[in-house]
N, CA and C atoms as a LAMMPS dump frame, in Angstrom:
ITEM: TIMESTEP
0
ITEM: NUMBER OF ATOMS
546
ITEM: BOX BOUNDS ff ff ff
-5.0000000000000000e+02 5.0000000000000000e+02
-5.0000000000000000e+02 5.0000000000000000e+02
-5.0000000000000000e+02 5.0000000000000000e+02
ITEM: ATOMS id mol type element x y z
1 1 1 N 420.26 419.417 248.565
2 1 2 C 420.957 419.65 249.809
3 1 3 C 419.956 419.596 250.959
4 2 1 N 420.908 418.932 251.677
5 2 2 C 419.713 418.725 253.01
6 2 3 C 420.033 419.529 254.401
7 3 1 N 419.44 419.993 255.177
8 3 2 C 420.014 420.965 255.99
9 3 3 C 419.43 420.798 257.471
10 4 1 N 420.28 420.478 258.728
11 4 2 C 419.403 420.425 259.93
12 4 3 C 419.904 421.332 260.939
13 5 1 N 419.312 421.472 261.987
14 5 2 C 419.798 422.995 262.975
15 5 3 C 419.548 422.393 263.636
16 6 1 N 420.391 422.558 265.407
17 6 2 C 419.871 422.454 266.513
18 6 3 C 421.139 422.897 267.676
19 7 1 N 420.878 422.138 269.033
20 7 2 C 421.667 422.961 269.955
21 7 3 C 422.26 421.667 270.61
22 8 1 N 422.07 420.45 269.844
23 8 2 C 423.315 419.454 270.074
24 8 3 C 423.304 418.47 269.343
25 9 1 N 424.43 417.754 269.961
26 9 2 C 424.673 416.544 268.146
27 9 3 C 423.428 415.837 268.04
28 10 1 N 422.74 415.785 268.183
29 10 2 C 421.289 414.601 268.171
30 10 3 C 420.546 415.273 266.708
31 11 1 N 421.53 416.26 266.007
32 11 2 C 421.292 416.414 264.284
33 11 3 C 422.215 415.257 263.575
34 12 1 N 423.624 415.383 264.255
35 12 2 C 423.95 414.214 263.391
36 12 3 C 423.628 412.691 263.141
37 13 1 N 422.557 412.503 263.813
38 13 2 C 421.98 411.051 264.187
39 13 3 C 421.02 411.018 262.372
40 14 1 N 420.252 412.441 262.327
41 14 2 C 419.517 412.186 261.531
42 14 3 C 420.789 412.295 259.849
43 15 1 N 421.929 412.84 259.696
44 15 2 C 422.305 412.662 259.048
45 15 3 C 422.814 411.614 258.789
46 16 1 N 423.151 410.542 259.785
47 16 2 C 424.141 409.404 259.493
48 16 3 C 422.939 408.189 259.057
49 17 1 N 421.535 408.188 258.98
50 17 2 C 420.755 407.9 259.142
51 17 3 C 420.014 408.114 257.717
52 18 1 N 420.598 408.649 256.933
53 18 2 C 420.582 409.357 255.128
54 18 3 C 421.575 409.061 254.851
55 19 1 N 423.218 409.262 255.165
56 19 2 C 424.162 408.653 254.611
57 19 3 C 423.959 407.033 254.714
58 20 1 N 423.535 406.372 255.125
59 20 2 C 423.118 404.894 255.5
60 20 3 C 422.148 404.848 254.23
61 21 1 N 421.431 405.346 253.467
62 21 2 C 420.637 404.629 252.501
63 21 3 C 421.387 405.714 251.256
64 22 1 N 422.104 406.863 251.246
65 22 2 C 422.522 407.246 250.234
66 22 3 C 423.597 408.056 250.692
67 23 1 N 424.881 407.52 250.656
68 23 2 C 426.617 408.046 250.892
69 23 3 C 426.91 409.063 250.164
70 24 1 N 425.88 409.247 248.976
71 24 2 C 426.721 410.552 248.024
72 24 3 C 425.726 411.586 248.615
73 25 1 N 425.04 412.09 249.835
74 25 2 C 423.993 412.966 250.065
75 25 3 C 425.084 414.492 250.345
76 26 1 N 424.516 414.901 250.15
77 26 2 C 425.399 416.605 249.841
78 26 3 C 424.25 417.123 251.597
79 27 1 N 424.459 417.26 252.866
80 27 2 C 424.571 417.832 254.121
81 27 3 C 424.846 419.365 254.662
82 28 1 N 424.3 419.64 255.233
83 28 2 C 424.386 420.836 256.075
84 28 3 C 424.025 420.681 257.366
85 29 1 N 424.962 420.902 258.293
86 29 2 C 424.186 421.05 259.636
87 29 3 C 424.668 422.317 260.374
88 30 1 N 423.95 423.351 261.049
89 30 2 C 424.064 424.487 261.955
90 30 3 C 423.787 424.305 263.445
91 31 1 N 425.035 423.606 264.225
92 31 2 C 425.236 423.671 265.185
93 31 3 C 425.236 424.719 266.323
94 32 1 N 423.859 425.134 266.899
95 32 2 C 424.592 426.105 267.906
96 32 3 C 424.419 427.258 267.232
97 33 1 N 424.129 427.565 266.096
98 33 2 C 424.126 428.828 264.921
99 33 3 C 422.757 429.174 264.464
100 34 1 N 422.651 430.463 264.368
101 34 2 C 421.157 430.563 263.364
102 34 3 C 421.179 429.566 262.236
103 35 1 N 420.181 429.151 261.695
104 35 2 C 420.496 428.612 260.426
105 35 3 C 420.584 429.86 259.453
106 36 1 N 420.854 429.522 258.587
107 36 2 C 420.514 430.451 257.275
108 36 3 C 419.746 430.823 256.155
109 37 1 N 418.801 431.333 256.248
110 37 2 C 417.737 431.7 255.089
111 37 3 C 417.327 431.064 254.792
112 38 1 N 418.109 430.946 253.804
113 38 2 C 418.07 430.621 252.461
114 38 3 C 417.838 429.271 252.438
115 39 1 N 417.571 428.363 253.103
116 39 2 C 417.499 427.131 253.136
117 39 3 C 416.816 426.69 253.729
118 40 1 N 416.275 425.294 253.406
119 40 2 C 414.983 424.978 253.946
120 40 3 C 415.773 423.832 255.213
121 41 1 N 415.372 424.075 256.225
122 41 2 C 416.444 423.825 257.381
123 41 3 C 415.604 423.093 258.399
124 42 1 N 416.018 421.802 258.431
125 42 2 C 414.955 420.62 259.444
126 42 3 C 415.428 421.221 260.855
127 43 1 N 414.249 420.815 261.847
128 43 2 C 415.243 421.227 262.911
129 43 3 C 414.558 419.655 263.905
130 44 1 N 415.03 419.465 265.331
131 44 2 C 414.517 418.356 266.01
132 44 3 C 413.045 418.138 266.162
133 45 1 N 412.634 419.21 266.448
134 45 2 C 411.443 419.56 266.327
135 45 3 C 410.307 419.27 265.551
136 46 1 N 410.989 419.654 264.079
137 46 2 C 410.14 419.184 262.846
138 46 3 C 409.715 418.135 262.555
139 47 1 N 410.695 417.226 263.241
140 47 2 C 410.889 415.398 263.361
141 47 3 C 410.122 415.101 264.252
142 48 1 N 409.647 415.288 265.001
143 48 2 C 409.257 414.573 265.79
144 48 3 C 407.518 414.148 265.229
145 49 1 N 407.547 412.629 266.154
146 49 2 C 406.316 412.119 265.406
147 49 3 C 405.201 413.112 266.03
148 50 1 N 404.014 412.749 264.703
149 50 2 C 402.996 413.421 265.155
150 50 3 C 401.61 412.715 265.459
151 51 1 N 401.802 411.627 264.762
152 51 2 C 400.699 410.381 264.907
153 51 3 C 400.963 408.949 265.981
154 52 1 N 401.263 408.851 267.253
155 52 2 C 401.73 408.271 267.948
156 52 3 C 400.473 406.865 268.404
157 53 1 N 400.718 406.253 268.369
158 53 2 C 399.888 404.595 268.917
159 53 3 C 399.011 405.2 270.352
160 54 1 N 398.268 404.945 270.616
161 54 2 C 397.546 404.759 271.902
162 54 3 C 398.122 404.112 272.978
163 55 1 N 397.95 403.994 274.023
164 55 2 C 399.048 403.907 275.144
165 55 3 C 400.771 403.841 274.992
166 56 1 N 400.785 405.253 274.627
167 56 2 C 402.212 405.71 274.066
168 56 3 C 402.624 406.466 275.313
169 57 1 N 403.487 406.646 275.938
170 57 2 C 404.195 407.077 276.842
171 57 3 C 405.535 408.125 276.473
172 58 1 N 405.424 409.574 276.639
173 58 2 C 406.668 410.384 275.846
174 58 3 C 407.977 410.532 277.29
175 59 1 N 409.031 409.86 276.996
176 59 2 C 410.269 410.571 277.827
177 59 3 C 411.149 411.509 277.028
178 60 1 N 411.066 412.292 277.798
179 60 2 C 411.887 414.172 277.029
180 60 3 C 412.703 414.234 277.967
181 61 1 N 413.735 415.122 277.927
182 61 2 C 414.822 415.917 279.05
183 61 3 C 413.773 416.912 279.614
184 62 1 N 413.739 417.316 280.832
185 62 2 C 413.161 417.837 281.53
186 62 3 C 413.455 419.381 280.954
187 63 1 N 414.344 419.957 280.136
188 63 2 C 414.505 421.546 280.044
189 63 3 C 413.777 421.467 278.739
190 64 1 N 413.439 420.733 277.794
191 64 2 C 412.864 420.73 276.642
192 64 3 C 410.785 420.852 276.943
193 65 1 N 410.913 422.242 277.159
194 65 2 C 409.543 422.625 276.977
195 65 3 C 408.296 422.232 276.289
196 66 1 N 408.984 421.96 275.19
197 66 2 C 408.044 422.378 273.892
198 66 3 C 407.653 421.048 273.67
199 67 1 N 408.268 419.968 274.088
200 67 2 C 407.95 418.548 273.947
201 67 3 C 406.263 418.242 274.893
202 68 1 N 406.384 418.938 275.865
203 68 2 C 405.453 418.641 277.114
204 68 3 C 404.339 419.405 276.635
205 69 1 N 404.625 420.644 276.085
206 69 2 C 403.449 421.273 275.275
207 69 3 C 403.068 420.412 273.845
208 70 1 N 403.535 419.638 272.837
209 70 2 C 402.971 419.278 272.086
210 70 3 C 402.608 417.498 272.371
211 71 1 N 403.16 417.048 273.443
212 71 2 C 402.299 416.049 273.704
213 71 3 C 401.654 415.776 275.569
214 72 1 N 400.84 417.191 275.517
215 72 2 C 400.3 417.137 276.735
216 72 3 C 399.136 416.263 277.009
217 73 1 N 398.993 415.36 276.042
218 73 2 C 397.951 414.594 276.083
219 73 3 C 398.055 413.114 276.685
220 74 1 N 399.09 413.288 277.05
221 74 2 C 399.956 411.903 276.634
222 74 3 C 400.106 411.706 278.457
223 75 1 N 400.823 410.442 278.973
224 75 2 C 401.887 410.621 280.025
225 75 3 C 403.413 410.867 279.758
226 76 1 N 403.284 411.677 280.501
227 76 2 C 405.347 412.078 279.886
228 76 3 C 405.57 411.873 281.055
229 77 1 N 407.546 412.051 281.033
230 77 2 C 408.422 410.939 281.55
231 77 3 C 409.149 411.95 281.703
232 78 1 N 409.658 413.376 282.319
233 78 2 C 410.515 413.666 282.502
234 78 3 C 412.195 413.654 283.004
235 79 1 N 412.88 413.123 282.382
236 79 2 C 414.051 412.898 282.86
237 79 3 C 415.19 413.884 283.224
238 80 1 N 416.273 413.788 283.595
239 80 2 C 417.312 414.736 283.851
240 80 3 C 418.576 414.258 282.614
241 81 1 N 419.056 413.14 283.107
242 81 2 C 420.176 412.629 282.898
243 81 3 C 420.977 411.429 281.452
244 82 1 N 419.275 410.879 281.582
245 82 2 C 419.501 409.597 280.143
246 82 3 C 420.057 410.286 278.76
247 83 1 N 419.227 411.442 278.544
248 83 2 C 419.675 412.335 277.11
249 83 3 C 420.808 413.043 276.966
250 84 1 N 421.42 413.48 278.52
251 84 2 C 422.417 414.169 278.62
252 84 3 C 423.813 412.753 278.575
253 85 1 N 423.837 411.978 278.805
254 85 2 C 424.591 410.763 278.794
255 85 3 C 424.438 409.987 277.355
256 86 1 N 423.619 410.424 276.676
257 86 2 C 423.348 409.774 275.259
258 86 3 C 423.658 410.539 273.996
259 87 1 N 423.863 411.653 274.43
260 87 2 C 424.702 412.793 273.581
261 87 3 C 426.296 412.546 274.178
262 88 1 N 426.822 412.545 274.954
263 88 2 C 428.137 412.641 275.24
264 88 3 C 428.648 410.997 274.864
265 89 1 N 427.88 410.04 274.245
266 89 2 C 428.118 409.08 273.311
267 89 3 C 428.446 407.725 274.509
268 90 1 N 427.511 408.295 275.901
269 90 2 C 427.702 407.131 277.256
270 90 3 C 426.507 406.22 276.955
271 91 1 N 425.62 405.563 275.678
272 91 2 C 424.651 405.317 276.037
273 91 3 C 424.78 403.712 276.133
274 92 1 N 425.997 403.388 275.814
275 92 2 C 426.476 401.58 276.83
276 92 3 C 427.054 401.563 277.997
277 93 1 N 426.848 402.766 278.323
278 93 2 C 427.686 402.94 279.963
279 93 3 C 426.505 402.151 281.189
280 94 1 N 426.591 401.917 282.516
281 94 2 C 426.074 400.911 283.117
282 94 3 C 425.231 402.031 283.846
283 95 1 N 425.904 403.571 283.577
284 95 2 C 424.775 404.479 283.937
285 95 3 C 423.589 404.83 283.684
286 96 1 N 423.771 404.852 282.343
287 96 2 C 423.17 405.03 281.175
288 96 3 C 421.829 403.933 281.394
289 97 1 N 422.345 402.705 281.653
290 97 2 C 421.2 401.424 281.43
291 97 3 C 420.245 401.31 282.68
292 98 1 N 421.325 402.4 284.124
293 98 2 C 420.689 402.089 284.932
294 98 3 C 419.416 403.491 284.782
295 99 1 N 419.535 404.359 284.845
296 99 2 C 418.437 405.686 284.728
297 99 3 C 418.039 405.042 283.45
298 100 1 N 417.879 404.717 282.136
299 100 2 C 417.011 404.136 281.372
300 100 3 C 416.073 403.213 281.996
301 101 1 N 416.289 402.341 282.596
302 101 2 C 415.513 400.808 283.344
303 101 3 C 414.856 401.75 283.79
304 102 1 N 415.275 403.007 285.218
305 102 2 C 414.48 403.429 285.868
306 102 3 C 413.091 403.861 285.171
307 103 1 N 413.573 404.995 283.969
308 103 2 C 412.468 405.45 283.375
309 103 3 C 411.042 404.144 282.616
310 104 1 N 411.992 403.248 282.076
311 104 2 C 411.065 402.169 281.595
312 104 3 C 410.079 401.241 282.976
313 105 1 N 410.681 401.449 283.553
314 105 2 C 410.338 400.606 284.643
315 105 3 C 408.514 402.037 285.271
316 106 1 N 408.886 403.199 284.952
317 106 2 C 408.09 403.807 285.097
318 106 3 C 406.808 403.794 284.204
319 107 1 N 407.266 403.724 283.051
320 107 2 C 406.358 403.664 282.335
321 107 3 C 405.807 402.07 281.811
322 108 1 N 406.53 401.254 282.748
323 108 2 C 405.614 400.094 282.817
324 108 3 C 404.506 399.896 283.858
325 109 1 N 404.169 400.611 284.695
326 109 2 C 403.683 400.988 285.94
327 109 3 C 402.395 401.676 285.598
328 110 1 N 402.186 402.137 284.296
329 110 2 C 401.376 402.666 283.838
330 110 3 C 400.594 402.008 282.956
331 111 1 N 401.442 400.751 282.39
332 111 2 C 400.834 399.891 281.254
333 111 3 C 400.278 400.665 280.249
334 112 1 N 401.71 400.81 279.624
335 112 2 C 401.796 401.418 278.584
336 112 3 C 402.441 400.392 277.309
337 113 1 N 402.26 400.3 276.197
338 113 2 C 402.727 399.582 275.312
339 113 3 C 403.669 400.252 273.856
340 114 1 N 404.154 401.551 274.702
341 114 2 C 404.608 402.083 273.535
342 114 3 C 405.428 403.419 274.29
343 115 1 N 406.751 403.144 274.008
344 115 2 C 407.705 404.602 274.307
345 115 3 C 408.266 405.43 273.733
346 116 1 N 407.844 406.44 273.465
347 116 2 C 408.408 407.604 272.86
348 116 3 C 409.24 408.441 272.957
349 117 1 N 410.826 408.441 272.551
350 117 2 C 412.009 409.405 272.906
351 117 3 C 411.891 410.287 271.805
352 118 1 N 411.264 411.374 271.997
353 118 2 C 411.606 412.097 270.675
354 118 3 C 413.063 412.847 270.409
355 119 1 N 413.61 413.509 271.068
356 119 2 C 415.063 413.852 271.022
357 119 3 C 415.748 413.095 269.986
358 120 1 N 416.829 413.203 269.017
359 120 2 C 416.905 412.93 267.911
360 120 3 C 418.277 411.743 268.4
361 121 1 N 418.806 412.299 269.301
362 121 2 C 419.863 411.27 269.839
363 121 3 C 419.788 409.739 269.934
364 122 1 N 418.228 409.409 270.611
365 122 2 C 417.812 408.481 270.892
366 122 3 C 417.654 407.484 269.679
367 123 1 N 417.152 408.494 268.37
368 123 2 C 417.48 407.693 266.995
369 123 3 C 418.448 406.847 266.446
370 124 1 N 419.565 406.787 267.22
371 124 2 C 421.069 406.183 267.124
372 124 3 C 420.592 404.866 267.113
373 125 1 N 420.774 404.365 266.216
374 125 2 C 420.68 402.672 266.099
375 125 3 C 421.11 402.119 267.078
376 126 1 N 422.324 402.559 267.895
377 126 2 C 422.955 401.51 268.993
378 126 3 C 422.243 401.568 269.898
379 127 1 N 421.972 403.508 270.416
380 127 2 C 421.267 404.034 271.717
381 127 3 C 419.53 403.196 271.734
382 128 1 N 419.231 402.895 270.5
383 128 2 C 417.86 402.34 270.078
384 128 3 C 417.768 400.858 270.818
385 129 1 N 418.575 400.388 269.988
386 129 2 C 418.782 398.65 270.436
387 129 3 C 418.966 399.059 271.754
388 130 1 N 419.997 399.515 272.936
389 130 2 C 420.071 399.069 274.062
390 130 3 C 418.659 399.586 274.803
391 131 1 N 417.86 401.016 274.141
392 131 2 C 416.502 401.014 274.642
393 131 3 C 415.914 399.949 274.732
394 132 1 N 415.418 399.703 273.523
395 132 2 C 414.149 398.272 273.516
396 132 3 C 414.553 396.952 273.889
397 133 1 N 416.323 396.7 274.068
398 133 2 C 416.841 395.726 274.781
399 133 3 C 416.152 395.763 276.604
400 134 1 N 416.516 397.022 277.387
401 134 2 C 416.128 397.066 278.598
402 134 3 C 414.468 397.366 278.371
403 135 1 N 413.754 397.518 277.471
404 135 2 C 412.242 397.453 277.508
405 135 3 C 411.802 396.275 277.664
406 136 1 N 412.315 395.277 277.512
407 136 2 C 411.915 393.654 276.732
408 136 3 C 410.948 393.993 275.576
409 137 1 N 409.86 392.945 275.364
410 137 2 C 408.671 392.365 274.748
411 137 3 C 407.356 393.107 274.884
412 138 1 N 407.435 393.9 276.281
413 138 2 C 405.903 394.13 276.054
414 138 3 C 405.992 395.492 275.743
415 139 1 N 407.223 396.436 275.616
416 139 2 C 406.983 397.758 275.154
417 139 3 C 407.727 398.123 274.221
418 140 1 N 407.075 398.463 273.254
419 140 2 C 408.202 399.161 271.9
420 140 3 C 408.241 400.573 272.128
421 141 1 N 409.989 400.016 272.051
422 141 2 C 410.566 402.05 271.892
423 141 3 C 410.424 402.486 270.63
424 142 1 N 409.826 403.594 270.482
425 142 2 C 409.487 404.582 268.941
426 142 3 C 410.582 405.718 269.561
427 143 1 N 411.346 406.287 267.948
428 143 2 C 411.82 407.237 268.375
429 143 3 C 411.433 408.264 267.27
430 144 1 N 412.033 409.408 266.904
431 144 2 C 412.318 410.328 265.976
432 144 3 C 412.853 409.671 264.587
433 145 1 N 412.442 410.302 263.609
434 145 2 C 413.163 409.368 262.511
435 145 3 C 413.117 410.199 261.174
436 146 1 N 414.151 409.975 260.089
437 146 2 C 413.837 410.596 258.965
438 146 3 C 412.936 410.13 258.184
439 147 1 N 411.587 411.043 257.465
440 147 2 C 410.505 410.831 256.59
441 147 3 C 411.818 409.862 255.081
442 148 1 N 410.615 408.793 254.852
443 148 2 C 411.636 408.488 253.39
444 148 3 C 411.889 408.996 252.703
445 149 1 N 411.062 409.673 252.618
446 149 2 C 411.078 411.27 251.452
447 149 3 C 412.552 411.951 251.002
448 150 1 N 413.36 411.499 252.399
449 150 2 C 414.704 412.37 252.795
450 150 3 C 415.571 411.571 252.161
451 151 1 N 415.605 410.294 252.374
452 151 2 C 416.77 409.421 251.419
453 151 3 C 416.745 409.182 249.728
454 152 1 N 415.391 409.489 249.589
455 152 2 C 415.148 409.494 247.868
456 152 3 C 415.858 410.105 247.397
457 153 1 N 416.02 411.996 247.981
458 153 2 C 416.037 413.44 246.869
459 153 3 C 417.276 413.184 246.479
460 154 1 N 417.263 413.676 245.096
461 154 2 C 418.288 414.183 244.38
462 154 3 C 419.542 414.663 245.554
463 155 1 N 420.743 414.012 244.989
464 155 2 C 422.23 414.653 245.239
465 155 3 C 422.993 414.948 244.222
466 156 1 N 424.115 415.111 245.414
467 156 2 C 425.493 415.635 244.072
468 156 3 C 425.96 414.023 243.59
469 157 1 N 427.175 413.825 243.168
470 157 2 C 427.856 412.434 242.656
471 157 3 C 428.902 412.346 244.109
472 158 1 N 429.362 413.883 245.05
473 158 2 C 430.195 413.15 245.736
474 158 3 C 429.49 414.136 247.072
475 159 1 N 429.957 412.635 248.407
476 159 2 C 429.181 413.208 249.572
477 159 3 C 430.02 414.694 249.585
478 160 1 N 428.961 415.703 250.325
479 160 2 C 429.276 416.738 250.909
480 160 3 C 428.458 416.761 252.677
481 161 1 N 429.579 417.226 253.509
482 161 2 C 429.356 417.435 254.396
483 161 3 C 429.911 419.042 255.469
484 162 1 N 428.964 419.577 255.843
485 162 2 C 429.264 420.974 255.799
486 162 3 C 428.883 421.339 257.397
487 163 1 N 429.428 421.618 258.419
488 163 2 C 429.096 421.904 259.669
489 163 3 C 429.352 423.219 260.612
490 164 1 N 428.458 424.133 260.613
491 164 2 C 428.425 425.383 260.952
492 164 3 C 428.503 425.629 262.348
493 165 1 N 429.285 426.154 262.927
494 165 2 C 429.275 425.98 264.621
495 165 3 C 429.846 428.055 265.037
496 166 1 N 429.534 427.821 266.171
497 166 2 C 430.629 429.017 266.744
498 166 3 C 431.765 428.36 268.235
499 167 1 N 432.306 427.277 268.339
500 167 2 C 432.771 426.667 269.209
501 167 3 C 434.385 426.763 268.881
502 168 1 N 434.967 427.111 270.31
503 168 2 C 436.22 427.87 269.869
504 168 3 C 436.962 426.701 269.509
505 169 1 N 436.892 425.278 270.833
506 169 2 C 437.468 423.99 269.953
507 169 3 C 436.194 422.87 269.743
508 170 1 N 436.734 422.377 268.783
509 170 2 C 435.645 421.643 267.998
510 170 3 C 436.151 420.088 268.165
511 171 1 N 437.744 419.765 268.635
512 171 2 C 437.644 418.17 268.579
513 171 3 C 436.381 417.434 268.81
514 172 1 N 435.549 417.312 270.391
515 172 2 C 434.577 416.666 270.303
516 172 3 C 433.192 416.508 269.505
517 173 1 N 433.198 417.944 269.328
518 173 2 C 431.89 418 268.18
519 173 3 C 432.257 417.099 267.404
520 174 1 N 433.977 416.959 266.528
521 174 2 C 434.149 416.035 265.175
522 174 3 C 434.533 414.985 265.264
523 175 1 N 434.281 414.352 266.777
524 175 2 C 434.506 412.924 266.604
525 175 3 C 433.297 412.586 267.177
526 176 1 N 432.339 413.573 267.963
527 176 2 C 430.821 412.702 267.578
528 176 3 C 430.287 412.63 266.569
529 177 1 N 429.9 413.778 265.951
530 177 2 C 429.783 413.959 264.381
531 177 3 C 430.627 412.533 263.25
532 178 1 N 431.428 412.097 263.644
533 178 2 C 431.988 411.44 262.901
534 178 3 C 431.405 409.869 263.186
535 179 1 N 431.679 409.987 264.738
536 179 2 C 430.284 408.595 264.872
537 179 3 C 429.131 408.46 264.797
538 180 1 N 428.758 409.593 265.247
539 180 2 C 426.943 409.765 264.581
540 180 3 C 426.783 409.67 263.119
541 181 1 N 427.373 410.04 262.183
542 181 2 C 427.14 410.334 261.146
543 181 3 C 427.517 408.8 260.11
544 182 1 N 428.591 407.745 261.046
545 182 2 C 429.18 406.78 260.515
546 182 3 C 430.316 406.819 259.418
């Protein structure tokens, strides 16, 4: 059983992302919730890379602290709006492409050859492609990603999927969840 925590859907990116190399994976995710004990419980955090290329450039959401503290070495990219539009599932919207360009366009200014979204959202295969689509050629977007390690382990024979929340209505959580997850 595999288990991830956090404080928005950019967990289900990394699950749909394991169901993609193994459909029978038995899931947990704690939305918004303590996790629980007893379980060994990934969180966004844990993911994120730690060995990054040389002229690597990090864009984070500007309220995410802990990003700016573990790659203060770096140039970071503070944004407002791209991550918040890429969770609410806008990331082909013309908004979306336009504050992305902006940020890339920044960190081409720097001559940089390498962009880093760590936020787990950004992992979305689609949200990915339209990144490195508006990057062109000379900069590769890196994002967050599951270790292989994660698609190997042992499962059950039939998928399980298990989602822990305290949200009084849940439609949207379960139809992002349902596209994130595929």
């Amino acid at each position: 059983m595999l288990s991830f925590a956090g404080d928005n859907c950019g967990i289900f990116v990394f699950g749909g992302s394991i169901l993609a190399k193994n459909p029978a994976a038995h899931l947990t995710f704690f939305y918004k919730v303590p996790a629980s004990t007893d379980t060994n419980v990934q969180t966004e955090a844990d993911l994120w890379e730690k060995n990054l290329p040389e002229h690597t450039g990090v864009v984070f959401d500007h309220h995410h602290r802990k990003i700016a503290e573990a790659y203060s070495k770096m140039p970071l990219f503070p944004t407002q709006a791209i991550h918040h539009l890429a969770l609410e599932g806008l990331a082909d919207s013309v908004e979306f492409r336009r504050l992305a360009r902006k940020e890339i366009r920044r960190a081409k200014q720097h001559n940089l050859k390498h962009l880093y979204f760590p936020e787990a959202i950004f992992a979305n295969p689609k949200t990915k492609k339209i990144l490195q689509h508006l990057a062109g050629t000379q900069l590769q977007i890196i994002t967050s990603d599951i270790p292989a390690t994660y698609h190997t382990r042992p499962t059950s024979d039939q998928r399980s999927i298990t989602i822990y929340h305290d949200l009084p209505e849940i439609e949207f959580l379960k139809k992002r969840a349902e596209t994130l997850l595929g």
